[in-house]
C-alpha positions as CSV (number, residue, x, y, z in Angstrom):
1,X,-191.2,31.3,-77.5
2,X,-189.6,34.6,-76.8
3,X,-191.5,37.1,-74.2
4,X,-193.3,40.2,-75.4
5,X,-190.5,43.0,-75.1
6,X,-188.3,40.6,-77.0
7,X,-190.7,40.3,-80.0
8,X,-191.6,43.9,-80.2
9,X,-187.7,45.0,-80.2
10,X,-187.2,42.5,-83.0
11,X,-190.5,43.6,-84.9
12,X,-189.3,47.2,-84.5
13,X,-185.9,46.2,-85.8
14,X,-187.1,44.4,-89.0
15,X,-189.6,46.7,-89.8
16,X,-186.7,49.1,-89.6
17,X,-184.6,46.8,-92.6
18,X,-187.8,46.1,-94.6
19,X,-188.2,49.9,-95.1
20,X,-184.6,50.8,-95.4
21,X,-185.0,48.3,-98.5
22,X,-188.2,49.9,-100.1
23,X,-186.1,53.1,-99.7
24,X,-183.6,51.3,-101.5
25,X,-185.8,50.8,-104.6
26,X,-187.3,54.5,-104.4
27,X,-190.1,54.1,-101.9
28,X,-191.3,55.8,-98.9
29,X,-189.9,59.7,-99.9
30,X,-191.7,61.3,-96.8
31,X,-189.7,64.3,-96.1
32,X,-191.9,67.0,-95.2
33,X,-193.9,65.0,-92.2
34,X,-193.3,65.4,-88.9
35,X,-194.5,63.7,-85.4
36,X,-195.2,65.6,-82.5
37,X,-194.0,63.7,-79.4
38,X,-195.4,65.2,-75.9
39,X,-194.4,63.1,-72.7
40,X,-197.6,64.1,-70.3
41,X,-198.2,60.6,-69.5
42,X,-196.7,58.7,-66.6
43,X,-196.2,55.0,-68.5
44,X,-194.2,56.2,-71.6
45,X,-191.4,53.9,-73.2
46,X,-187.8,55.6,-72.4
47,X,-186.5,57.7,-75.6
48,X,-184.2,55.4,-76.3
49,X,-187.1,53.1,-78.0
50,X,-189.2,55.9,-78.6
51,X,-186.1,56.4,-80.8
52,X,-186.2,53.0,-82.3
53,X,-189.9,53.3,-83.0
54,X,-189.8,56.5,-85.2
55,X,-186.9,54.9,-87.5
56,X,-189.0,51.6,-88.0
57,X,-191.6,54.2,-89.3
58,X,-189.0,56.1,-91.4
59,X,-189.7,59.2,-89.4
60,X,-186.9,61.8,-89.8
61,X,-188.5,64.9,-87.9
62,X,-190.1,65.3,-84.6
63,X,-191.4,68.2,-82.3
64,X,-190.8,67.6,-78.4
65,X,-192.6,70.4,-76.0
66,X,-189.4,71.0,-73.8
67,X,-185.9,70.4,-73.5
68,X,-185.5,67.2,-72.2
69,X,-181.9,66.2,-71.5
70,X,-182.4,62.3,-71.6
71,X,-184.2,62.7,-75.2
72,X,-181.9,65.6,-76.3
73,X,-179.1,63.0,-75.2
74,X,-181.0,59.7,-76.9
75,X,-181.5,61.2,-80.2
76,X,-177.5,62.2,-80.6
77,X,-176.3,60.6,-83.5
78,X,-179.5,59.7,-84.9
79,X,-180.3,62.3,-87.7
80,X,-183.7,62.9,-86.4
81,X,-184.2,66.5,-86.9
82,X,-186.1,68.1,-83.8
83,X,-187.8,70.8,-82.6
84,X,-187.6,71.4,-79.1
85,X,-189.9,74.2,-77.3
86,X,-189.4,77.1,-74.6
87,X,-191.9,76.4,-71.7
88,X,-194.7,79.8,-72.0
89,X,-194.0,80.2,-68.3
90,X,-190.0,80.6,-69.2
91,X,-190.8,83.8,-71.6
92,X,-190.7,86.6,-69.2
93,X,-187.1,85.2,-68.0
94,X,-185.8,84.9,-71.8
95,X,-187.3,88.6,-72.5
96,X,-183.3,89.4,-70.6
97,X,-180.8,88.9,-73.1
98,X,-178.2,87.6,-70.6
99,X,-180.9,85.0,-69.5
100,X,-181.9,83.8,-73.1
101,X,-177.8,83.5,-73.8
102,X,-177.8,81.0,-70.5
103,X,-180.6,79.3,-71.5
104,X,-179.5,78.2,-75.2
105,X,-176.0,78.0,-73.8
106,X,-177.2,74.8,-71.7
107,X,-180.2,73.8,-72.9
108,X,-179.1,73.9,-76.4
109,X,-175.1,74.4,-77.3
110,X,-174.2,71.0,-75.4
111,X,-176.5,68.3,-77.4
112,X,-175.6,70.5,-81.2
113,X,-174.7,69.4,-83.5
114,X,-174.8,65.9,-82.4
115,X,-178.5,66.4,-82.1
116,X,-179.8,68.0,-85.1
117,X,-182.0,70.6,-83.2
118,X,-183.5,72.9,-86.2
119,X,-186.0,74.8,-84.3
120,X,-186.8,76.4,-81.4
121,X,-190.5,76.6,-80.5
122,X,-191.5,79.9,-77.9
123,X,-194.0,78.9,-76.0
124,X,-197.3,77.5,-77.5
125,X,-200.5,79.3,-78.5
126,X,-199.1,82.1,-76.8
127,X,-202.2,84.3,-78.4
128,X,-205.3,82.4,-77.7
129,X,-204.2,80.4,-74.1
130,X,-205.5,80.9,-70.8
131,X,-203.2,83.6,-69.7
132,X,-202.4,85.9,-73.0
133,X,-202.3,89.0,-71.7
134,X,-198.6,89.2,-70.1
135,X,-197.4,86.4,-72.3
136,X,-198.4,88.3,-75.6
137,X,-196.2,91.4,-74.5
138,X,-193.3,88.4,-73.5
139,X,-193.6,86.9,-77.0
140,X,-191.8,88.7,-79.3
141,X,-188.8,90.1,-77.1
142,X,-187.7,86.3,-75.6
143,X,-187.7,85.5,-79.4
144,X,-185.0,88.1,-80.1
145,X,-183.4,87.0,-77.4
146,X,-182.9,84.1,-78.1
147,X,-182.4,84.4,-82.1
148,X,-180.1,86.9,-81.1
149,X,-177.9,84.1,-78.6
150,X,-178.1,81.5,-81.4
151,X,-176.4,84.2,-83.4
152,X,-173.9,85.0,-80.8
153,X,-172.7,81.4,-80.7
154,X,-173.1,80.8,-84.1
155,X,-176.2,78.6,-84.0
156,X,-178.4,80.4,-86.1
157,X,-178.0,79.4,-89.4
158,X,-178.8,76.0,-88.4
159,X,-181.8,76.5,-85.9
160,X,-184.8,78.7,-86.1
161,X,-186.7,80.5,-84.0
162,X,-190.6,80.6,-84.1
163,X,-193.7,80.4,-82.6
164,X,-196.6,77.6,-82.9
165,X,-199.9,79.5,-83.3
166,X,-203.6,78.7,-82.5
167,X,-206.2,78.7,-85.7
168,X,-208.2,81.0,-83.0
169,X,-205.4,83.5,-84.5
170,X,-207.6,84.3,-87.2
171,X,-211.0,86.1,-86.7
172,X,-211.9,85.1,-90.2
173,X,-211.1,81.5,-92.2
174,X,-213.8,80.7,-94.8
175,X,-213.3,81.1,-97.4
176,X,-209.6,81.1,-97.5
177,X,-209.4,84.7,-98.8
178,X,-211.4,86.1,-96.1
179,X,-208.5,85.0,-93.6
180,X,-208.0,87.9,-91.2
181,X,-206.1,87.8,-87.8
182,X,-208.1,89.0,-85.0
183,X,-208.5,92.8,-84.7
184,X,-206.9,92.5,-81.2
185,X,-203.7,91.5,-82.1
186,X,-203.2,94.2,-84.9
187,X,-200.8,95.8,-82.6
188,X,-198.5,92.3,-81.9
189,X,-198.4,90.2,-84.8
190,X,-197.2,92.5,-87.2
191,X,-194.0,92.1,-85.1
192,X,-193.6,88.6,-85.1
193,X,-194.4,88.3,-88.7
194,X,-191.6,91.0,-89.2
195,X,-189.5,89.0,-86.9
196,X,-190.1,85.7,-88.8
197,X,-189.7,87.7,-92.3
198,X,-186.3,88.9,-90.9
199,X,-184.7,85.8,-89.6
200,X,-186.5,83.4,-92.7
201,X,-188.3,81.4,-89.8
202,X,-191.6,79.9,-90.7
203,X,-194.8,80.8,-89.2
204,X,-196.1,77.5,-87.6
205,X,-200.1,76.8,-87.2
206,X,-201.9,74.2,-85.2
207,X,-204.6,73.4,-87.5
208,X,-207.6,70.2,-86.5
209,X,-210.1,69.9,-88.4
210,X,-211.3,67.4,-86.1
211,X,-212.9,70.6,-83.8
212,X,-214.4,72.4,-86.5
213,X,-216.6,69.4,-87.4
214,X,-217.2,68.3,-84.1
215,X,-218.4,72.2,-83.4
216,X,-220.8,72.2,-86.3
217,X,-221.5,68.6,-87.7
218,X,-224.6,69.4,-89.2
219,X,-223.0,72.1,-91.5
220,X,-219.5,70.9,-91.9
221,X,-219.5,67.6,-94.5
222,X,-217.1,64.4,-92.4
223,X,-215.5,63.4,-95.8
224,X,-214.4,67.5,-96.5
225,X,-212.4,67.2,-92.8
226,X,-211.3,63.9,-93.5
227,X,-209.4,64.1,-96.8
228,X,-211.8,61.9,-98.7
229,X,-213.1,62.3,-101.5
230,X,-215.8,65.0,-102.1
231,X,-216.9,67.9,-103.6
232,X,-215.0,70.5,-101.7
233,X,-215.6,74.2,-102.6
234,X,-214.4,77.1,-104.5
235,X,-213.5,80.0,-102.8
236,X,-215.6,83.0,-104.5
237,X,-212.8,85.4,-104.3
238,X,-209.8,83.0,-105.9
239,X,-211.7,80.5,-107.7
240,X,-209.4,77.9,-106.2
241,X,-211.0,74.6,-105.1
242,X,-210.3,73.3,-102.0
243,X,-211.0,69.2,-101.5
244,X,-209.9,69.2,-97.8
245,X,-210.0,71.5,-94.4
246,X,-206.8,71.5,-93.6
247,X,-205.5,73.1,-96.9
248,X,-208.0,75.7,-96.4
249,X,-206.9,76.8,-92.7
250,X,-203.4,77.1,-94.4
251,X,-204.0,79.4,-96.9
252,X,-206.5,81.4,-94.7
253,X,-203.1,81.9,-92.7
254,X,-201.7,83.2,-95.6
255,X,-204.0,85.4,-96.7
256,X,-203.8,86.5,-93.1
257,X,-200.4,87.4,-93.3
258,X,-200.6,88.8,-96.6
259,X,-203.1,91.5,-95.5
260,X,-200.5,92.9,-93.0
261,X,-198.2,92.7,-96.3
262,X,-196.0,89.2,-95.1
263,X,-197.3,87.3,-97.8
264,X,-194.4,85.8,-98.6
265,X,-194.1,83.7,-95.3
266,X,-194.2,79.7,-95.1
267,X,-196.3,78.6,-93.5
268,X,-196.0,74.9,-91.6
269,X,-198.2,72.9,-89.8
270,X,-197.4,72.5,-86.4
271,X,-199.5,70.3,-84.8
272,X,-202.9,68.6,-86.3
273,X,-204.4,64.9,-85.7
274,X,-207.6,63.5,-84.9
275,X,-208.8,61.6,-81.5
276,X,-209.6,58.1,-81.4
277,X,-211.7,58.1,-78.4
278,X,-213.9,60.9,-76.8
279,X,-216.8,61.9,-74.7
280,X,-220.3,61.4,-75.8
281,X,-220.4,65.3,-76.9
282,X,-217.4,65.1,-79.0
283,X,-218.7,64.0,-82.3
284,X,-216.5,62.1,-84.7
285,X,-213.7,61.3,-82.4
286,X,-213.3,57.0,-83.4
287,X,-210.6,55.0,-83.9
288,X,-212.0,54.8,-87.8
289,X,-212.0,58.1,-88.6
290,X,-208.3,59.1,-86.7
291,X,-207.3,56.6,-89.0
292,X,-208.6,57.9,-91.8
293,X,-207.2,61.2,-91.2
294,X,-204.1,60.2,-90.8
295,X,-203.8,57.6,-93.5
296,X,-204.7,60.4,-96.2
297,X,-202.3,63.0,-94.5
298,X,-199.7,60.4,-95.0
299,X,-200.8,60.4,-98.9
300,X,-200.8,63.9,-99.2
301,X,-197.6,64.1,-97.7
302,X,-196.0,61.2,-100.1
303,X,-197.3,63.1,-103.2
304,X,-195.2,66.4,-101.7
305,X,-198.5,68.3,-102.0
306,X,-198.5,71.8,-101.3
307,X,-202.5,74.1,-100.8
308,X,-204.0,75.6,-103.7
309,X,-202.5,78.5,-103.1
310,X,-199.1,77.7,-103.2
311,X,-199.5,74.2,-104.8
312,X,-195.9,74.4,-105.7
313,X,-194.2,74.7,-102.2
314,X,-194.4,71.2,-100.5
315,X,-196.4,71.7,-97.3
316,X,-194.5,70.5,-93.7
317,X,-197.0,69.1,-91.7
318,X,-196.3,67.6,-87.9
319,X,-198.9,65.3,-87.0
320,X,-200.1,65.0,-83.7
321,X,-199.2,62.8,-81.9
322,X,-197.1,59.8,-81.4
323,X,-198.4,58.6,-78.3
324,X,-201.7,58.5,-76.0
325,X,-201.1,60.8,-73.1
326,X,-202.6,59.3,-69.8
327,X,-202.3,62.7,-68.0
328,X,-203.2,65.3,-70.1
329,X,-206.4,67.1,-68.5
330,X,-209.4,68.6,-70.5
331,X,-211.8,66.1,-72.0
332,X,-211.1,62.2,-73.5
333,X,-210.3,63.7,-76.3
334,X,-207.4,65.4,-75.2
335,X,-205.9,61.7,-74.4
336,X,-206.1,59.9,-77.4
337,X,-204.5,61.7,-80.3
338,X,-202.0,59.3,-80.1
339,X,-200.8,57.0,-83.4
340,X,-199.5,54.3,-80.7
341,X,-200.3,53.2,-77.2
342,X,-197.1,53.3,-74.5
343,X,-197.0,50.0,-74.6
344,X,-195.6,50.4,-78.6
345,X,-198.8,49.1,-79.8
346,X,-200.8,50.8,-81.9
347,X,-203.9,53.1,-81.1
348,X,-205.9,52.0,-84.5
349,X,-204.7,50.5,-88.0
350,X,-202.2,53.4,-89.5
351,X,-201.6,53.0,-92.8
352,X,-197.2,53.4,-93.5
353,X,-197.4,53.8,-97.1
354,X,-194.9,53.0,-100.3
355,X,-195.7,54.9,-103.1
356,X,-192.8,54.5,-106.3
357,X,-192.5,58.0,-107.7
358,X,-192.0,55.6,-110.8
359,X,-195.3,53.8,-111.1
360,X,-197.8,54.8,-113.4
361,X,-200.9,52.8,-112.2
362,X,-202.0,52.3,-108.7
363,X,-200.3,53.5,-105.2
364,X,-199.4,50.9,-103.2
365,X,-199.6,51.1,-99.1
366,X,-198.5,49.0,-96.2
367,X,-201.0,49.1,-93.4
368,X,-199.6,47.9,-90.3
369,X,-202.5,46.4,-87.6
370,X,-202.6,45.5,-84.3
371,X,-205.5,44.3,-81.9
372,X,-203.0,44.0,-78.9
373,X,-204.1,44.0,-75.4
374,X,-201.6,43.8,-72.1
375,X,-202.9,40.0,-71.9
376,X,-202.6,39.3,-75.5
377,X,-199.8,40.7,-77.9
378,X,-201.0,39.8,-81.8
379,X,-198.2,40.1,-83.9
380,X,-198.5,43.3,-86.1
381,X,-199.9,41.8,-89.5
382,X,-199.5,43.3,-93.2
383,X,-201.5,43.6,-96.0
384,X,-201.5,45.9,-99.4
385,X,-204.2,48.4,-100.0
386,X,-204.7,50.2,-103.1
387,X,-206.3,53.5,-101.8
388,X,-208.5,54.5,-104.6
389,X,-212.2,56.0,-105.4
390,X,-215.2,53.5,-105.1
391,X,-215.8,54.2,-109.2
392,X,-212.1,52.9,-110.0
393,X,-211.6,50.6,-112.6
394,X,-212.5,46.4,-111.4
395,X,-209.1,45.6,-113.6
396,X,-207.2,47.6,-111.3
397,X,-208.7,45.9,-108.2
398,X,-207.6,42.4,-109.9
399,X,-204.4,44.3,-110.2
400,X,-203.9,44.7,-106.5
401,X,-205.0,41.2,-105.7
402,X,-201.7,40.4,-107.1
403,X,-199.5,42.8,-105.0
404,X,-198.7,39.8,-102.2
405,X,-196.3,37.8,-104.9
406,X,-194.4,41.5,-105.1
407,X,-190.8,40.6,-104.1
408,X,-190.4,42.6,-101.2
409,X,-193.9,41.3,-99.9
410,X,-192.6,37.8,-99.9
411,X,-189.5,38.8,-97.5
412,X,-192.2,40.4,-95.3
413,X,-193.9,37.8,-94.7
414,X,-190.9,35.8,-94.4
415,X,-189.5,38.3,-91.5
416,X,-193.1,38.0,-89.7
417,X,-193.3,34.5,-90.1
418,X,-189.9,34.8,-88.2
419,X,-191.5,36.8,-85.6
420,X,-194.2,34.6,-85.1
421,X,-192.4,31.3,-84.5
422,X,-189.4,33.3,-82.7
């Protein structure tokens, strides 16, 4: 019987193969998701496997919140485009030109293009931390700097240079045309959004549901945070319908922008998730409803859904995160956004899902599970689920009691069957 690093390795490894074949036949099209990959935890796996683990899942994009050399150096090679991030305690330094050249000259130039690094991330919630009001006057000029040292050695048109924003940006969000940054920062944002307008960078939100409902739980309906099905609501001003949170906070953003006349900015989602595991006061925060979250993310994501406002333009959305983080501070919450435990084992049942841009009828997903403890590994186990409303036709359910004698579902369960008796 081979040990428990052994049969992981070789799960990740076939999982990898079983979803290079449903590419193969048109599945699994997820280009616009993201994972965001933080490393505040003292019993994370090494990049190397971390590496291994996001191309089982398909993954193709990933934010880290430094410059790491050893993942920088692990993820040459691997065509895993990432976003790396400039440290808010670094901005004062990068303000100086010279300084910002050193910095992307070492920290950057020696892992491109070998490492697909396509953004550069200054500093994080720069606007609405602890310490704003040095770092806001830091913000903008360490981004020119450093935009203007990409340019310098040539870099540019292949990295860009932006900022990941809190939601408390915005002193108004519902309804969605309402959105309004905060009257304080009238005098700042205007330059970054000029800045972003100028280089064609995005302007990148970190949007969670998750602590608007646990704020106001009474008021704010679980399935309208979730992604489930529900009523939604129009916005008065638009008449667009919104069925989900997180679409809303988007295109409040926008209208944001579009009041200080950058209306024509992308906006991407930089960070959002949902906590499996919290403290008594942080309502909602289950391994059920993380999963549900991120399950219908996934969906969204797979259709290549954009907001009502700008339904056409495919939404990129980094979800947070890949791992639990044992030493984050703040409260449990703050430790368990994490899709997977650092053992490799997952937090809660994700559902991976395979949706053919071909079929006509239902839209099939394969949910990986796993009750693993350190005592006892349980192989991950498969199973299809058709995602669909509780008023959906019985045929169709008969339908997907069929989807096991699928082809590819029979070498599954031959590969775990492998796995098993391995």
């Amino acid at each position: 019987m081979a040990n428990l690093p052994t049969k992981i390795f070789t799960l990740h490894i076939l999982l990898g193969l079983f979803f290079s074949t449903l590419s193969g036949f048109g599945f699994l099209q997820v280009e616009s998701l993201g994972i965001n990959y933080g490393q505040v935890g003292n019993n994370l796996p090494q990049p190397e496997k971390v590496l291994t683990l996001l191309r089982s899942l398909k993954l193709t994009k990933a934010r880290i919140y430094d410059t790491n050399p050893q993942i920088l150096t692990a993820f040459a090679n691997s065509n895993i485009e990432l976003i790396v991030t400039v440290e808010n305690e670094m901005l004062s330094t990068l303000m100086d030109p010279n300084q910002a050249l050193q910095w992307v000259s070492t920290r950057i130039k020696p892992y491109f293009p070998a490492t697909k690094i396509t953004g550069i991330a200054v500093g994080n919630e720069v606007f609405t931390g602890d310490d704003t009001t040095q770092l806001i006057t830091y913000l903008v000029p360490a981004m020119i700097s450093i935009h203007t040292a990409l340019v310098r050695l040539q870099l540019d048109q292949f990295i860009q240079v932006s900022t990941p924003n809190s939601l408390a940006v915005l002193q108004e969000s519902f309804p969605p045309s309402a959105g309004c940054f905060r009257a304080e920062l009238n005098g700042i944002m205007p330059q970054l959004l000029q800045f972003l307008a100028t280089t064609k960078a995005p302007f990148w939100i970190n949007a969670y549901p998750y602590f608007a409902y646990k704020d106001d739980p009474n008021k704010i309906p679980l399935d309208y945070a979730l992604f489930n099905p529900n009523p939604g609501m129009i916005d008065p001003s638009t008449k667009l319908h919104y069925d989900n949170m997180l679409y809303a906070q988007v295109d409040a953003v926008i209208f944001a922008m579009a009041k200080m006349g950058f209306g024509g900015l992308e906006v991407r989602v930089s960070e959002t998730g949902w906590p499996s595991r919290g403290d008594t006061n942080e309502v909602g925060a289950t391994p059920q409803n993380a999963a549900i979250y991120n399950r219908n993310i996934l969906r969204r994501q797979l259709a290549n859904e954009g907001t009502p406002l700008r339904p056409n333009n495919r939404l990129e959305i980094y979800v947070f995160a890949l791992f639990n983080e044992d030493m984050k501070p703040g409260p449990t919450s703050e430790r368990n956004y994490g899709l997977f435990q650092p053992d490799g084992t997952m937090a809660y049942n994700v559902g991976l899902s395979a949706l053919s841009s071909t079929s006509s009828t239902s839209s099939a997903s394969i949910s990986l599970t796993s009750n693993a403890t350190k005592e006892e590994y349980q192989i991950l186990t498969f199973h299809p689920m058709i995602f669909k409303d509780s008023s959906e036709d019985p045929k169709r359910r008969r339908h997907a009691q069929k989807l096991p004698r699928n082809p590819l579902m029979i070498i599954l369960q031959f590969i775990l069957r492998l796995i098993i008796y391995c």
